[in-house]
N, C-alpha and C positions, 0 to 999 in steps of 0.2 A: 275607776279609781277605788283603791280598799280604804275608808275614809276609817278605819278604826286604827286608834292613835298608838305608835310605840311605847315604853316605859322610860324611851332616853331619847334627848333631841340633841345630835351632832351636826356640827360644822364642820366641814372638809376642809384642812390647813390649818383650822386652831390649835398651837401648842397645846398638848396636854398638859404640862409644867402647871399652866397658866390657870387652872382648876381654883387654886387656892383663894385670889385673888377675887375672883368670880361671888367665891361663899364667902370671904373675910367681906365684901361688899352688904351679900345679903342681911348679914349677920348686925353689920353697923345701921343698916336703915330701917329698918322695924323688927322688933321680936318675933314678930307672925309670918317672920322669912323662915322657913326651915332647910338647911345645908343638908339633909339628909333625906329630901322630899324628890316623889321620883318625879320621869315629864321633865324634866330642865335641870337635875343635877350632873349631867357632861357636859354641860355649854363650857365652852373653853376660849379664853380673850385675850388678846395680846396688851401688855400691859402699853408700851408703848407704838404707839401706828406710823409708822413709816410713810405718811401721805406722799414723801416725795419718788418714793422707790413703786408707790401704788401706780400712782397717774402720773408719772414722767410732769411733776410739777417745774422743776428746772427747766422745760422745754418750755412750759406757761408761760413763766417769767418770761424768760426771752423771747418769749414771742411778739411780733410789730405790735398789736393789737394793746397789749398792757404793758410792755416798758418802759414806752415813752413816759409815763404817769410814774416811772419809780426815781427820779431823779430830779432835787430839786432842779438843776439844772436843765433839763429839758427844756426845751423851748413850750413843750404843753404849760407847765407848771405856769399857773396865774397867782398872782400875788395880791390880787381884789379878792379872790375867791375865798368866802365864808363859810369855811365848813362848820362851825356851829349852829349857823341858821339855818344852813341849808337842811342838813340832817335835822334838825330840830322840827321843820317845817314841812319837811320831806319834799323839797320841792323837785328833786334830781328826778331826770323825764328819761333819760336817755344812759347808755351804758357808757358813754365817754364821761359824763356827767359823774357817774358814781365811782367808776377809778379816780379821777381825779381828786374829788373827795376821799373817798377811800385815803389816797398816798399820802393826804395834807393832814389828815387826821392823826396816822404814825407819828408825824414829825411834830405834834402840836404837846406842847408842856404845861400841864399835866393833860398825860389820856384820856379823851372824851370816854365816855360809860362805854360799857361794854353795848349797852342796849343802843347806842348810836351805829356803833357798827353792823349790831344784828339787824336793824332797818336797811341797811344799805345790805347787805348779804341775801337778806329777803327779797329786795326787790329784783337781784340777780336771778332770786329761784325760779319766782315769777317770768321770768324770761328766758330760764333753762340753761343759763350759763353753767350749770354743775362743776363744769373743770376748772372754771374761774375762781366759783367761790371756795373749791377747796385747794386751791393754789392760792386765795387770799388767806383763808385760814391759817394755815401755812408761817406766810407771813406776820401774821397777827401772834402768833406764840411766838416767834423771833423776836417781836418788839416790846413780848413782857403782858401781852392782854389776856384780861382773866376771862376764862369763856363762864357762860351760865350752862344750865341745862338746853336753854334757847337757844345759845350759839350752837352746842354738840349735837340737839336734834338737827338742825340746818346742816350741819356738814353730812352727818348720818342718812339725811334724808337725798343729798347730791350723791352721798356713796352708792347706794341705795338705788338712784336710776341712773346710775352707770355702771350697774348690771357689779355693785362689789360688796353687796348685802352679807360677805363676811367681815370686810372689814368695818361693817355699819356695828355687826356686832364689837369689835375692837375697838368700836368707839363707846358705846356702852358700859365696858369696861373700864375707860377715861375718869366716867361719868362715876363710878364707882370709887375709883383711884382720888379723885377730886374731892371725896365723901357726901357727894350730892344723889338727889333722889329723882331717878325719871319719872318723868310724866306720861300719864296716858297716852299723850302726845308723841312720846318716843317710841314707847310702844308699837304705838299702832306705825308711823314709819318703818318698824322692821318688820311688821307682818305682811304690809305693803311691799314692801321690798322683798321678802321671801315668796308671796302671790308673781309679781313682776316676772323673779325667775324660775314661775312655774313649781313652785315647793310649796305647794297650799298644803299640802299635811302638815309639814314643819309646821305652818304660819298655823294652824288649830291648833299645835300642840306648844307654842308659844303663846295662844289665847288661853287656852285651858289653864295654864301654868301661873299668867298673871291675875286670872279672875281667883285661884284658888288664897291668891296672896294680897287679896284684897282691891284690888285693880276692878274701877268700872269699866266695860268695854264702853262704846258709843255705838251710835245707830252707823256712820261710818267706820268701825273696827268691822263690822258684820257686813257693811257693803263692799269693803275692800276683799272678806272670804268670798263672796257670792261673784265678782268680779274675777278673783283669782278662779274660780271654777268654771267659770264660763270661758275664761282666756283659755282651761285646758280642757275644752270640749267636756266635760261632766255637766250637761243640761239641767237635767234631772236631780244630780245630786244639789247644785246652786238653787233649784227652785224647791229645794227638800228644805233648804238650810232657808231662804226664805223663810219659810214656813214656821221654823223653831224659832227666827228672829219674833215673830207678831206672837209665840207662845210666852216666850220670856217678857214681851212687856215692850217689843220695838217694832214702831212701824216703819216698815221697809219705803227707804225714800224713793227718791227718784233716779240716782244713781243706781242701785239696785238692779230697778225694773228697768234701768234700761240696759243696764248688762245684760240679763236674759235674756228680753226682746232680741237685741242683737243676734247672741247666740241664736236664738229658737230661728232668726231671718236666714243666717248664716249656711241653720239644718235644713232650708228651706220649710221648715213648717215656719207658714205666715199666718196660717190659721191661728194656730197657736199663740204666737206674737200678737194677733190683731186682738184676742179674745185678756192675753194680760194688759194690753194697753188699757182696752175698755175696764177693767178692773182696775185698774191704777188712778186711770181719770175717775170714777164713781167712786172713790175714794178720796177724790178732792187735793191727790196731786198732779202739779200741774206737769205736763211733759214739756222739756227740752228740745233745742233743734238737734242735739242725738241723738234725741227718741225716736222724731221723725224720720232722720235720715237712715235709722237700720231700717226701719218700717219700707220708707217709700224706696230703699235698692232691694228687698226684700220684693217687696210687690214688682217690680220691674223685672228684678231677676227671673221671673217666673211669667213673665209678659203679660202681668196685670193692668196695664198700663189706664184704663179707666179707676182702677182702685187707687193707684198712685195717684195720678191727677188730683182725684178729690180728696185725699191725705192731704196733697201739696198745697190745695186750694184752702182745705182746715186749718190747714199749720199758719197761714199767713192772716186766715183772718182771726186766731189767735193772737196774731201781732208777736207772731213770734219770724223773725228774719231770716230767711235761709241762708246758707254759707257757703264757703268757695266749696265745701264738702257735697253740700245739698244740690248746690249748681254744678259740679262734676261728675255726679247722681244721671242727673238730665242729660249734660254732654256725652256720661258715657252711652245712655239709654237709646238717645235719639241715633248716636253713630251704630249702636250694634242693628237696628234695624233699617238703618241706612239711609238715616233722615239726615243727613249732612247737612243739609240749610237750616233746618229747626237749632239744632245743635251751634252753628253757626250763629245761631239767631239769640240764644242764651248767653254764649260768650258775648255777644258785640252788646248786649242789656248788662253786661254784668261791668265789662268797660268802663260802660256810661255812668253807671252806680260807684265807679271809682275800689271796686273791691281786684284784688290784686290775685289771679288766675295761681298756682302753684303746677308743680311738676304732673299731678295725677290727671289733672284739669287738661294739660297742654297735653300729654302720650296720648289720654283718649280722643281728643281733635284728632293728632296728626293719625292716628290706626283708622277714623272714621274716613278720613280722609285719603286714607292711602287705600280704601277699598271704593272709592267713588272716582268719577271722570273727571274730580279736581283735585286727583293724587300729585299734581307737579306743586300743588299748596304747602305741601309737605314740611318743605324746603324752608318754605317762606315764614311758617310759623315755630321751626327751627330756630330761623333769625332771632325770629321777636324772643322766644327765649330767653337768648343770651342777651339782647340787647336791655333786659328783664333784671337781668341776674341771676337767672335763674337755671343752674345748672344740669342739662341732661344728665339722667341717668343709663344703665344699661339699656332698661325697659324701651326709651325713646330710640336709643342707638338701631336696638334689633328691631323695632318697626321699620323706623328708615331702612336701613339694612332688606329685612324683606321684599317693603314695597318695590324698590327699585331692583332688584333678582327678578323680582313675578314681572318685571314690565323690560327683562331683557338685558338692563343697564347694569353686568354686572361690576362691571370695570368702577361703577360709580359707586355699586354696595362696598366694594373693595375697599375704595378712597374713605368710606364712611369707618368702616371697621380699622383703618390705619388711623386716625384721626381721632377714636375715641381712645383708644391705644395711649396716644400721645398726649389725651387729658386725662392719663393713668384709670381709664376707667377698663377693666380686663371683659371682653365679650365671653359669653359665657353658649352655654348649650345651645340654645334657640338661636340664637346670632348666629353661630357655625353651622346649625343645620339649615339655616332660611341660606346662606353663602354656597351650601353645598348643593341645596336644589338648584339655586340661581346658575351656580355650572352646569346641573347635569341638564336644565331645562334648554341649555346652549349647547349641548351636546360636548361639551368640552369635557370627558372624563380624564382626562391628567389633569388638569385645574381639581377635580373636584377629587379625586384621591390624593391632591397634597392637601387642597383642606384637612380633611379624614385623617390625614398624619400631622396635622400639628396638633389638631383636636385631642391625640393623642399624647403627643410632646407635653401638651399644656395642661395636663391633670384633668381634661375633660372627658371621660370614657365614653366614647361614642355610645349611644342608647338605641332602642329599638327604631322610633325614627330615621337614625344617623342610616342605620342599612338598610332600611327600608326606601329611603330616599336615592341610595347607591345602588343599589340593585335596581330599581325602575330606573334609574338613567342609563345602567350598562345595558338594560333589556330596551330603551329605545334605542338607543345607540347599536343593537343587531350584536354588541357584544356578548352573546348567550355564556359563555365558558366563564369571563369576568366574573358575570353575576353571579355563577354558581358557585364560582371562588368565594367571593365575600358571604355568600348561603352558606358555605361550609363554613368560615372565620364565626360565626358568630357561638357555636354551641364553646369554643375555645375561649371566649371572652366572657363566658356566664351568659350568654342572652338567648333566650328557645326563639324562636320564629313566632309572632303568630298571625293570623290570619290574613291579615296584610301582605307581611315578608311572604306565605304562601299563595296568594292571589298575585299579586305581582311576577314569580317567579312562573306560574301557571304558565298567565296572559303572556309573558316572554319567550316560554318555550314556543305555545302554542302560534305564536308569528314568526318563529323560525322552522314551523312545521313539524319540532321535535314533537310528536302529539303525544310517544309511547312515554318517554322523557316526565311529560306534562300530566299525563294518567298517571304512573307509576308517583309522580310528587303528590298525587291527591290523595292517592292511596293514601300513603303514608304519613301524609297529615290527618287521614283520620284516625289510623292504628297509633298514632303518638296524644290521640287524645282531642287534637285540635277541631272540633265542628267547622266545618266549611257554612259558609255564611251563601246569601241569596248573588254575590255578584262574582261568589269564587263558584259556584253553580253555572251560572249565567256566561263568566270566561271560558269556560272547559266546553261547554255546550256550542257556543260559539265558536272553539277551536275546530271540533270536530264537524261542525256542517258548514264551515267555510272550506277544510280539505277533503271535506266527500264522503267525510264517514259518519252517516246517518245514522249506519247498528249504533254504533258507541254513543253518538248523542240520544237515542230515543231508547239505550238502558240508562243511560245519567238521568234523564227526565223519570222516566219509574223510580230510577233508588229516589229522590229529590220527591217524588209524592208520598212515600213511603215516611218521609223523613219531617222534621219542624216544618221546614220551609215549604210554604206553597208554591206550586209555580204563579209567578205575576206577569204582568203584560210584556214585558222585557222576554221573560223566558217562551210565552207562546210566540212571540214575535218571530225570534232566529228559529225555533223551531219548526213553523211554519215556512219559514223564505227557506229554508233547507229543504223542507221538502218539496216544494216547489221547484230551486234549483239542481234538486235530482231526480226530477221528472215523478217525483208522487203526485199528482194535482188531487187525485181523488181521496188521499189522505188528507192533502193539506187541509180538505175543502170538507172531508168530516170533522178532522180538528175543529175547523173554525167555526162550524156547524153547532157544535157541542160547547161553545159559549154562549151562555147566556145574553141575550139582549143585552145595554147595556154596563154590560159587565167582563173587564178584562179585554175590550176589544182592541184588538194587534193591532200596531202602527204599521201596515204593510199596503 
């Protein structure tokens, strides 16, 4: 990333018109605003914000979930219910609690303060209702309510992580129209939100522009840059900008350090990661259970798995408590090395502890599970799912979907992929190519070239996989010409071959005897650039000393020693039962001769 800052900070869709309104702003709120200062003289604002044209708020409204709450008449509407006390006291627990309040508040004569409502909109934020509170919003200017600076950043801040950080700025502009002064507080909400959608230049050159106008940043304005850089892979530059935080006078907290951590786990440097952590803790701050949890998928990731342990074992006698994150950690860990009762054994502790499993938790079970001898499990923690609440995603579907292909069933992957269809969830790449192996692994190629044309129908461009999967089922299927058909489709769709798509097409010919066919493709995967690998070696070699052609296989084993690849046990193997099976004996038996003790010794 080039982090050196423009002369002008644009938003994409702000009226230019709208300039004026921006500086008549600056101009009213301190003398030390200059309208002619560059860095932030094109921000451009919409005087007025259309919330309901932004987020389909009309559709809010009527939604089951808050209109019951807009009418006295509703049977919700309680007529005990104290919204003075209750806001006063804050005692509302739950989101039905605070629409209700919320509606009885409107109707009450005269309007509770404005600051009753921004508690009640607060505790929404806290809950990430975003759409809600600015469809309350909404209504609350319908019924005459004067916002503060407090209300505007709240709405700003919901705009903000519903990815509409322009029109955070057109509320800004609100805030100006109002003849009111933001706060640090708003501030830093839009840097946040320009970090969010990945425009951390913006968000510096929004920093630069208010520190010059007298604006203190916070130790959080500088964790939210160091975060936004981390979110866009710039390791380096975020642990740079660290660095300038502790020169200006700010010690970098723990939010911070544990954005990098992440990132640095992410790079797989865990060295890295482990050596900031230890400088974080000897600096006497305390780490979080997301500090831990980059660290210890970080250590896993890379099959540390004694290094994790005793991170996991620190973290707790820190008294610090893992999380369904930290325990999904474990689940996934234990499934990828296919410890499925360990994994097991985490879930059924986490039950008992009364913490409630989420979607990332339940895909990695059922994938650990669908590669063990208790894949029919599958199914059954599908169940519990829904019976949860908890709605499958894609990711779960195309598991399912796989497992039951690899195990033959595919008429049941089918029923799976209609089904999620019908819970509007759309299967994507990996779903249609795990359905299309599942054909071809049944030998069923018309099944699996109408997959291949819907995949196509359906905006999914089949990918190097999708032929590469096609091609091995026409080449077991003995349909050689097929395969070579779909070989030829792909330079026409954008996609080269490689190494795969070329070993596959090899081992094809070479089991329908085309040997010369099968030489002539290797060729030509080397003159297009493509390296043949140790097992597109290994197929060719094999072709030719199972049909008797020994010259061809014992010049493939010369170019092959000439070449990167050594020969390995694989390749003296067939090269010796060749010769063997063509009455060499006395070759075979100096070849074998000529390995070392040992070392490389044939499976023959």
């Amino acid at each position: 990333m080039n982090m050196t800052l423009s002369s002008s900070f644009e938003l994409e869709g702000i009226p230019i018109q709208q300039k004026r309104l921006f500086m008549r702003g600056l101009s009213i709120l301190s003398n030390t605003w200059s309208a002619t200062s560059s860095g932030f003289k094109t921000l451009y604002f919409q005087p007025h914000l259309q919330i309901g044209i932004i987020v389909q708020s009309q559709q809010l409204l009527s939604s089951s979930s808050l209109a019951c709450f807009y009418s006295p008449s509703s049977s919700n509407w309680r007529k005990d219910f104290s919204p003075r006390d209750i806001c006063k006291d804050g005692s509302y627990t739950n989101f039905d609690n605070v629409l209700a309040c919320f509606n009885q508040m409107l109707h009450m004569n005269p309007l509770p303060s404005v600051d009753q409502f921004n508690n009640l909109l607060s505790f929404l934020v806290k809950t990430k209702r975003y759409d809600t509170v600015i469809s309350l919003y909404k209504r609350m200017e319908l019924f005459g309510v004067s916002s503060s600076v407090y209300t505007l950043t709240i709405l700003m801040n919901c705009l903000c992580h519903s990815h509409h950080v322009k029109y955070g700025f057109s509320v800004l502009g609100k805030i100006f129209k109002f003849g009111l002064r933001p706060s640090i507080v708003t501030f830093n909400t839009l840097i946040n939100g320009l970090c969010i959608e990945g425009r951390v230049v913006q968000a510096v050159e929004l920093l630069d522009y208010i520190v010059v106008r007298g604006y203190q940043p916070t130790v959080y304005t500088h964790s939210m840059i160091v975060n936004g850089l981390c979110k866009t892979e710039e390791t380096s530059v975020a642990i740079g900008w660290m660095k300038k935080m502790v020169e200006r006078g700010f010690e970098p907290e723990v939010v911070a350090y544990s954005a990098v951590i992440d990132r640095l786990c992410k790079d797989r440097l865990v060295s890295e990661a482990r050596e900031l952590f230890d400088q974080m803790t000897s600096s006497g701050i305390l780490p979080t259970v997301v500090t831990y949890n980059s660290l210890i998928y970080g250590m896993y990731n890379l099959g540390q798995w004694k290094q994790a342990s005793c991170l996991f074992k620190e973290m707790t006698e820190r008294g610090i408590k893992p999380d369904v994150y930290t325990l999904s950690i474990l689940v996934d860990a234990f499934c990828n090395e296919g410890k499925v009762l360990e994994a097991l054994g985490v879930f059924g502790k986490m039950i008992q502890k009364g913490m409630e499993p989420d979607i990332v938790m339940y895909s990695s079970l059922i994938h650990g599970l669908s590669k063990s001898s208790l894949w029919k499990e599958c199914l059954t923690f599908y169940d519990e799912m829904l019976n949860r609440n908890i709605e499958p995603d894609v990711v779960t579907f195309s598991i399912l979907v796989d497992v039951f292909c690899k195990k033959g069933m595919v008429s049941v992957a089918q029923g799976i992929i209609n089904l999620m269809i019908q819970r509007g969830i759309k299967p994507n790449a990996v779903t249609y190519n795990s359905l299309l192996d599942g054909y071809c692994l049944q030998n069923q190629m018309d099944e699996a070239r109408k997959v291949f044309g819907v995949m196509l129908n359906s905006g999914y461009e089949p990918d190097i996989l999708s032929y590469n999967i096609l091609i091995k089922g026409y080449c077991k299927s003995a349909a050689i010409d097929e395969a070579q058909k779909v070989f030829n489709e792909m330079p026409h769709r954008g996609l080269t071959p490689n190494s795969v798509t070329y070993t596959t097409l090899i081992s094809g010919l070479c089991q329908a005897g085309s040997l010369q066919s099968a030489e002539d493709l290797f060729t030509a995967m080397c003159s297009r650039g493509m390296s043949p690998d140790i097992i597109t070696y290994s197929t060719l070699l094999d072709g030719f000393c199972k049909h008797g052609r020994l010259d061809k296989g014992l010049a493939l084993f010369e170019s092959m020693k000439k070449s990167r690849f050594k020969p390995n046990k694989v390749i003296y193997s067939i090269l010796i039962d060749g010769m063997c099976k063509a009455g060499k004996f006395e070759e075979a038996k100096e070849l074998f001769s000529s390995l070392s003790d040992g070392e490389l010794q044939p499976n023959i």
